[in-house]
C-alpha positions as CSV (number, residue, x, y, z in Angstrom):
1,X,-68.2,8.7,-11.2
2,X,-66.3,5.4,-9.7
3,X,-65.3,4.7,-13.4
4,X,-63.9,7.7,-14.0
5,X,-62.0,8.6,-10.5
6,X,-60.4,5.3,-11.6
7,X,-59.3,6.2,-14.7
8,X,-57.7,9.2,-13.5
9,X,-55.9,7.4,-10.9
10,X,-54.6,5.5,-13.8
11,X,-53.3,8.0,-15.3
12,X,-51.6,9.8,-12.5
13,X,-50.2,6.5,-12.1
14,X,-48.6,6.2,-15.7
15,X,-47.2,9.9,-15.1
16,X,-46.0,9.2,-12.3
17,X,-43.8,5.8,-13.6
18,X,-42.7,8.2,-16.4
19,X,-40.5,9.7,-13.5
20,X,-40.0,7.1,-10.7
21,X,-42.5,4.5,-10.8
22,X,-45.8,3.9,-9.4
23,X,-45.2,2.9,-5.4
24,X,-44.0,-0.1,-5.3
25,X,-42.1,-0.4,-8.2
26,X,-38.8,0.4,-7.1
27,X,-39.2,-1.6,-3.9
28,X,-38.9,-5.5,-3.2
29,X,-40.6,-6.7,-0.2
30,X,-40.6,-10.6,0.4
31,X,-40.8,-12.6,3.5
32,X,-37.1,-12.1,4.1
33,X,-35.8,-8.7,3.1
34,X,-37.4,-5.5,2.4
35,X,-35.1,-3.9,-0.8
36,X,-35.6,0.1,-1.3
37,X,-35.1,2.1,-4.6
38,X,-32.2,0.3,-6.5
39,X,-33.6,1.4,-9.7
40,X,-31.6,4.5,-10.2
41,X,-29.6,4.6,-6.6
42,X,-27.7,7.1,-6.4
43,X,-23.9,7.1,-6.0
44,X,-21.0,9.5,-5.8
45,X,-19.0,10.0,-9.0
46,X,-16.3,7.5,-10.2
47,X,-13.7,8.8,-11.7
48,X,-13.3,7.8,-15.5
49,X,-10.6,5.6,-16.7
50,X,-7.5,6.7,-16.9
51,X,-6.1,7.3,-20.6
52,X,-2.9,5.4,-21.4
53,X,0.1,7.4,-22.2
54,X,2.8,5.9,-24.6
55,X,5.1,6.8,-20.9
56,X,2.6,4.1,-19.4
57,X,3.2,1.6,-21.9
58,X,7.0,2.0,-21.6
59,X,7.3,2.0,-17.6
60,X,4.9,-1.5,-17.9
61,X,7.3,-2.6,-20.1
62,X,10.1,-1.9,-18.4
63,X,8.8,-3.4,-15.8
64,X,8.6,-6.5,-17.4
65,X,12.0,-6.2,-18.8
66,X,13.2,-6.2,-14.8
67,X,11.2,-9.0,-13.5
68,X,13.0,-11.0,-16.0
69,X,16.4,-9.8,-15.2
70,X,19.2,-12.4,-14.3
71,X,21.8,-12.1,-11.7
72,X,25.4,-12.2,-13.1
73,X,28.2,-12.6,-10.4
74,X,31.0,-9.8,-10.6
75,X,34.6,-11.1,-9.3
76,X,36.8,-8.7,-11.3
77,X,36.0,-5.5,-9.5
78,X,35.0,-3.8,-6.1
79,X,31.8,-3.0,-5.2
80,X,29.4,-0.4,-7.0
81,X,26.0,1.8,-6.8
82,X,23.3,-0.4,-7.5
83,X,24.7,-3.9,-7.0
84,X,23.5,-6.7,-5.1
85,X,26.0,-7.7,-2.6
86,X,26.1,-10.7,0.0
87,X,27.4,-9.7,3.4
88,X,28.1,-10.6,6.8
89,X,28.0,-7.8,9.2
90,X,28.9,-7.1,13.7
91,X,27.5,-4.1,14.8
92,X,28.9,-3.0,18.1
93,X,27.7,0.1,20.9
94,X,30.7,0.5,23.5
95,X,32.7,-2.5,22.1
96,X,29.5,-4.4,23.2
97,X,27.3,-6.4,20.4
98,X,24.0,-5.8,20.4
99,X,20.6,-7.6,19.6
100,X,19.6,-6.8,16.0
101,X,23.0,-6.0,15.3
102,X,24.7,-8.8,13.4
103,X,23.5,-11.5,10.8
104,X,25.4,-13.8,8.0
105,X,25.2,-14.2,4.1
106,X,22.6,-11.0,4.4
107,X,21.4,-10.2,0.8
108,X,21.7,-6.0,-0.1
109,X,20.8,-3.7,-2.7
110,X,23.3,-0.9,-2.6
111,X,21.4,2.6,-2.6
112,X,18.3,0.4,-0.9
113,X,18.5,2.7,2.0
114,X,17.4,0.1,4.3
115,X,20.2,0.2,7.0
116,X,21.2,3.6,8.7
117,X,22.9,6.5,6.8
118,X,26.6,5.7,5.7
119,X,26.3,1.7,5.9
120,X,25.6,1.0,2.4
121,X,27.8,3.6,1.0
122,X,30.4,2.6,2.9
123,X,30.7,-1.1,1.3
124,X,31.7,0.8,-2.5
125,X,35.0,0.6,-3.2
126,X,35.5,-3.2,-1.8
127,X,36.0,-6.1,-2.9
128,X,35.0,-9.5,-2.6
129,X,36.7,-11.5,0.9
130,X,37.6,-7.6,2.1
131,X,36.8,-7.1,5.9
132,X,36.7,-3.5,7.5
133,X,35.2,-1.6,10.2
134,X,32.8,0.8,9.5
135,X,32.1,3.8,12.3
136,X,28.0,5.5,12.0
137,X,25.8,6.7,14.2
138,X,22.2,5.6,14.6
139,X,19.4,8.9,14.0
140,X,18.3,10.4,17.0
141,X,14.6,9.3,16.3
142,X,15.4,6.0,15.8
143,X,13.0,3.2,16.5
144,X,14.9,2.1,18.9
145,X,15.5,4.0,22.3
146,X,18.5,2.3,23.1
147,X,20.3,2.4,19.9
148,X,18.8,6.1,19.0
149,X,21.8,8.2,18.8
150,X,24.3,6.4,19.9
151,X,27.8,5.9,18.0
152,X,28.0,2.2,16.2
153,X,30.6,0.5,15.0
154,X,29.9,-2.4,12.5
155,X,32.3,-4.9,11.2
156,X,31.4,-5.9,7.5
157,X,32.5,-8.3,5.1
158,X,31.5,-8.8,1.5
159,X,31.2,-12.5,0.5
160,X,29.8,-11.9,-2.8
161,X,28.5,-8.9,-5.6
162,X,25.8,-9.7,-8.2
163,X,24.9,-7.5,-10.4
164,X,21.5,-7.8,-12.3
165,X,21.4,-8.4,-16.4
166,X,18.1,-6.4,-17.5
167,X,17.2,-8.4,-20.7
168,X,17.1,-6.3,-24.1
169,X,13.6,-5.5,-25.2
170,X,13.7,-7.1,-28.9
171,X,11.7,-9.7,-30.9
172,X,13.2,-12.3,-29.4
173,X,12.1,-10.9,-26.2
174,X,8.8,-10.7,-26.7
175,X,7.9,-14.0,-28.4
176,X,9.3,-15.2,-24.6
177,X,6.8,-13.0,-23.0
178,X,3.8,-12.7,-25.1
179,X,1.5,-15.4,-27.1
180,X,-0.1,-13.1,-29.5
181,X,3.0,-10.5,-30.4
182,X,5.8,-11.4,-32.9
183,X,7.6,-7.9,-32.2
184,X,8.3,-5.1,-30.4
185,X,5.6,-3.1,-32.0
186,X,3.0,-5.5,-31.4
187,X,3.9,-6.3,-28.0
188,X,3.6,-2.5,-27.7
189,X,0.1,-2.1,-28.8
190,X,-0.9,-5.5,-27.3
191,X,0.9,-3.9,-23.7
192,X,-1.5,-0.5,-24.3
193,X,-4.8,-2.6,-25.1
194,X,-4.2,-4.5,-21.8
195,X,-3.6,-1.0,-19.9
196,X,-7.1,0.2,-21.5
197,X,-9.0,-3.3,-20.5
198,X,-7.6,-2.8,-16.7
199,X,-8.3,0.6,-16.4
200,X,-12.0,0.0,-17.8
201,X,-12.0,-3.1,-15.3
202,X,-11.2,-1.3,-12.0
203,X,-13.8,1.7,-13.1
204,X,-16.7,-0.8,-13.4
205,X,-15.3,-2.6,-10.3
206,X,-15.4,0.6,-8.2
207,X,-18.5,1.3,-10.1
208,X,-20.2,-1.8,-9.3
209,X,-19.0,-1.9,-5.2
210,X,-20.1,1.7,-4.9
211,X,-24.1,0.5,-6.2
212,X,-23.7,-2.8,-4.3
213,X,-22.9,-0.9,-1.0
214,X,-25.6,1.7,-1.7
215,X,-28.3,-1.1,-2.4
216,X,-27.5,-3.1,0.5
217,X,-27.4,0.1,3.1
218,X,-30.8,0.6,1.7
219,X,-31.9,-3.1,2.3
220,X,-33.2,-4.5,5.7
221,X,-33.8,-8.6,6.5
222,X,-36.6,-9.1,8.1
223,X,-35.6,-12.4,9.6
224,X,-32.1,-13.6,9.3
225,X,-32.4,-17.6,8.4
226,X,-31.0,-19.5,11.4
227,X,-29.4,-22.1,9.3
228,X,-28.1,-20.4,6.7
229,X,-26.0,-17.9,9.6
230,X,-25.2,-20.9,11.6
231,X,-23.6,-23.2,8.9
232,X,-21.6,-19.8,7.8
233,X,-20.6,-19.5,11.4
234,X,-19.2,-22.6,12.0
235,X,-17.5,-23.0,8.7
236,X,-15.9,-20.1,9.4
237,X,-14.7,-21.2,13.4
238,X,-13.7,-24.4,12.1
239,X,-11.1,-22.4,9.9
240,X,-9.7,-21.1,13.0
241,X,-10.0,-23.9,14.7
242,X,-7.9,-26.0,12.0
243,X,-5.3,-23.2,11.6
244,X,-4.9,-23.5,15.8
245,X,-4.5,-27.1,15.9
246,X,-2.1,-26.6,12.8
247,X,0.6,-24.4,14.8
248,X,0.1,-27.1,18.1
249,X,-2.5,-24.7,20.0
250,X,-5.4,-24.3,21.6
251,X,-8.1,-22.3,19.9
252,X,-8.5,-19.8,22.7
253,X,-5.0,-19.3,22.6
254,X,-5.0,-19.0,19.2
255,X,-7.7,-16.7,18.7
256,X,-6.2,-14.5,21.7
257,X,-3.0,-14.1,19.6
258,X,-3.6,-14.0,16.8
259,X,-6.6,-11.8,16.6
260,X,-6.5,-9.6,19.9
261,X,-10.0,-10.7,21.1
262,X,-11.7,-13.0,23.8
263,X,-13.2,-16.3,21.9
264,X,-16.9,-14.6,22.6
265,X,-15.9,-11.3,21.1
266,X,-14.5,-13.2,17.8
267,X,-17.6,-15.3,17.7
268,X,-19.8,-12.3,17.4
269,X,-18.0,-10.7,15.0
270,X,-18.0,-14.0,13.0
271,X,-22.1,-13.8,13.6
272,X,-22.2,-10.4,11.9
273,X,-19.9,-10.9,9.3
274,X,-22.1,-14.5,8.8
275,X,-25.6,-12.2,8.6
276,X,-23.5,-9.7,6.2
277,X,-22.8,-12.7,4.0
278,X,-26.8,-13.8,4.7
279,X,-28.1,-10.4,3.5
280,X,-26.1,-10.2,0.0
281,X,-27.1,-13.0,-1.1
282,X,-30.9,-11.9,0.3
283,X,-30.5,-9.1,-1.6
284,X,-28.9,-10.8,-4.7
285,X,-31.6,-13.3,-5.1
286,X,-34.4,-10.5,-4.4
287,X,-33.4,-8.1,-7.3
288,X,-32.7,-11.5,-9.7
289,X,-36.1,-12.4,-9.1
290,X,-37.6,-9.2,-9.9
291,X,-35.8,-8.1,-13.2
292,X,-35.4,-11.6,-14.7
293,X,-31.6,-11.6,-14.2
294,X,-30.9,-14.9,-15.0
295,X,-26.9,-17.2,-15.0
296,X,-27.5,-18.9,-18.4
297,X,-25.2,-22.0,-18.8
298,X,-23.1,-19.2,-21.1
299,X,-23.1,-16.4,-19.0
300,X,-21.7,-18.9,-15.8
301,X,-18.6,-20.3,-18.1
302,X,-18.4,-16.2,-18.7
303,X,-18.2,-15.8,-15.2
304,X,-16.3,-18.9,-14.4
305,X,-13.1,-17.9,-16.8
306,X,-13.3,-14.0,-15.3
307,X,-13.3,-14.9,-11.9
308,X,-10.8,-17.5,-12.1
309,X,-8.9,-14.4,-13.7
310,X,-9.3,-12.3,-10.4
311,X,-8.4,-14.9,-8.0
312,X,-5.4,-16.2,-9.4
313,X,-6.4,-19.7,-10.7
314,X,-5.0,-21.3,-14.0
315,X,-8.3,-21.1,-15.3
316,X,-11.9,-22.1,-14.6
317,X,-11.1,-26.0,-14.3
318,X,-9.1,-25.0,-11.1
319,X,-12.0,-22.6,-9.6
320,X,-14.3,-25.2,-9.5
321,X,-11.7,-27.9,-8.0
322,X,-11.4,-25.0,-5.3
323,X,-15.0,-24.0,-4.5
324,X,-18.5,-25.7,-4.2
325,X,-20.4,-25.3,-7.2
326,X,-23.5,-23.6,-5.5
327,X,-21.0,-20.9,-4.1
328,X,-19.8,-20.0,-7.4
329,X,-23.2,-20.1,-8.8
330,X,-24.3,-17.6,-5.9
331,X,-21.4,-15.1,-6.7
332,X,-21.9,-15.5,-10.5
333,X,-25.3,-14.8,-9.9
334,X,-24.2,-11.2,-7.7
335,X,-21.7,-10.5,-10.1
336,X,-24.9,-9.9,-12.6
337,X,-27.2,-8.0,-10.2
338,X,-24.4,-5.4,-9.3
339,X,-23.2,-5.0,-13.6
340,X,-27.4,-4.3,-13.8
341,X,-27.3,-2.2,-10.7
342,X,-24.6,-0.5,-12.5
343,X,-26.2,0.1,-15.5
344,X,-29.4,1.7,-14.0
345,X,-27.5,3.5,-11.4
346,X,-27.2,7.8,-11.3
347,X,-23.9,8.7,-10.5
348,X,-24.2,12.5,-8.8
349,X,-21.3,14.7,-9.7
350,X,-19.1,15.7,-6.4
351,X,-19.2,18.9,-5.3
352,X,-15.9,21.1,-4.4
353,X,-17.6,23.0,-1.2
354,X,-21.2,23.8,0.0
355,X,-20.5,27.1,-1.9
356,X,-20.2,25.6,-5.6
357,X,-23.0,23.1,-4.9
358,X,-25.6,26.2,-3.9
């Protein structure tokens, strides 16, 4: 009878995984952090990504085209729409200058709209070396309580217009800007396959930190290892410490201005953002063990080359001048668990209101 109420069990058991697993399965429970159901965590939907238009490609491309413009000086005509003008400038309430009011050699993009209405506008028409007054009146809603609504009167002089050269989009062009495209055509379809490879990069990136949030509110540490939070800690202090002594202060001084606390009200939040460092890589190291993730020699130069990609380093040579190898190791290594987290996640589809979803 023993036998064979085992052998049922058994098989309840193998039905069961066929769902969700026999208990257990979708749980890791070591000394140091209890891990609950990442197999198949549910997350909200991410949206899909995007396609890429032919009007995408252009406006990236045109983009391009204007980071690469040149300035060209203009000394045989007044001022116009869109130019770049150097200016000194008075401004004056009651014949009485006034804080904020004046500055030299001041750099301005006509049609900006960064000064009040009628200033820009009221620099076309003149030349280079012209002085004139200028008579506005600052919005009632101003930023300023003093100045809102009140008449102004601003003396302006235009040292200098520059107007900016957009370079024409041709072969030439593009062997400037590209490695792999000869012409316009290829640079086109290189631009587009870019477009598509960030687009699928910042859906598995949402992707991934929506699983890897989801996992980790689901994960509790047991015990928090003392040294481990301690040396994050005080790495992290002495940062502020350093940047303090840098601008000639004192760190409770520092940490007062600079971050609107008390030193002991930093420090804690330093702790928790120490034991939130602590639990990923708990976590990490907890679902690595269990499904055989492992950082091959291969997959870390993988991971190397991308990640010098995300955080702006020449290449992987620089990352590893920049960070200790263990560090890098750690986030290669939780880079993988979260692409697997991914992959065996169930995104639920959202719902528009509570009517829809019943």
């Amino acid at each position: 009878m023993k036998k064979k109420l085992t052998a049922v069990l058994a098989l309840v058991c193998a039905g069961s995984m066929a769902l969700a697993g026999c208990a257990g399965s979708n749980r890791i429970d070591t000394d140091a952090v209890t891990v609950e159901g990442y197999k198949g965590i549910e997350v909200p939907e991410v949206e899909k990504a995007a396609k890429v238009t032919d009007k995408d490609v252009e406006s990236t491309i045109q983009s391009t085209l204007e980071s690469k413009a040149t300035q060209k000086e203009i000394t045989d005509r007044a001022v116009e729409n869109g130019d770049t003008v150097n200016i000194d400038f008075v401004g004056k309430i009651d014949g009485e200058a006034f804080d904020g009011g004046s500055a030299e050699d001041y750099p301005l993009t006509i049609g900006s709209g960064v000064f009040i209405e009628g200033f820009e506008e009221s620099v076309i028409g003149h030349n280079v070396g012209e002085t004139y007054d200028w008579n506005g009146k600052f919005p009632d809603n101003y930023g300023n309580a003093e100045q809102a609504g009140k008449d102004v009167v601003f003396t302006i002089t235009v040292n200098k217009i520059t107007q900016d050269e957009v370079p024409e989009l041709n072969n030439k062009f593009v062997k400037s800007v590209s490695k792999k495209s000869k012409t316009v055509k290829e640079y086109k379809q290189e631009v587009k396959k870019q477009l598509l490879e960030d687009a699928d990069t910042a859906y598995n990136d949402n992707l991934s930190s929506a699983v890897w949030e989801a996992v980790l509110d689901k994960s509790k540490v047991k015990k928090y290892p003392k040294k481990d939070v301690k040396e994050i800690e005080d790495n992290l202090i002495q940062q502020y410490k350093d940047a303090a002594e840098y601008y000639g202060m004192e760190y409770e001084a520092f940490i007062q201005e600079q971050m609107g606390a008390s030193v002991e009200d930093f420090e804690n939040q330093v702790n928790k953002a120490a034991k939130a460092s602590v639990k990923q890589s708990l976590v990490t190291k907890a679902i690595a063990d269990k499904e055989n993730i492992k950082l091959t020699a291969d997959e870390y130069k993988k991971q190397l080359k991308q990640m010098a990609e995300n955080y702006g380093y020449e290449d992987a040579k620089a990352l590893k001048e920049a960070a200790p190898e263990e560090d890098l190791k750690e986030m290669a290594l939780n880079n993988l668990v979260k692409d697997w987290l991914a992959k065996n996640c169930v995104q639920v589809a959202k719902t528009e209101s509570k009517d829809t979803e019943e």
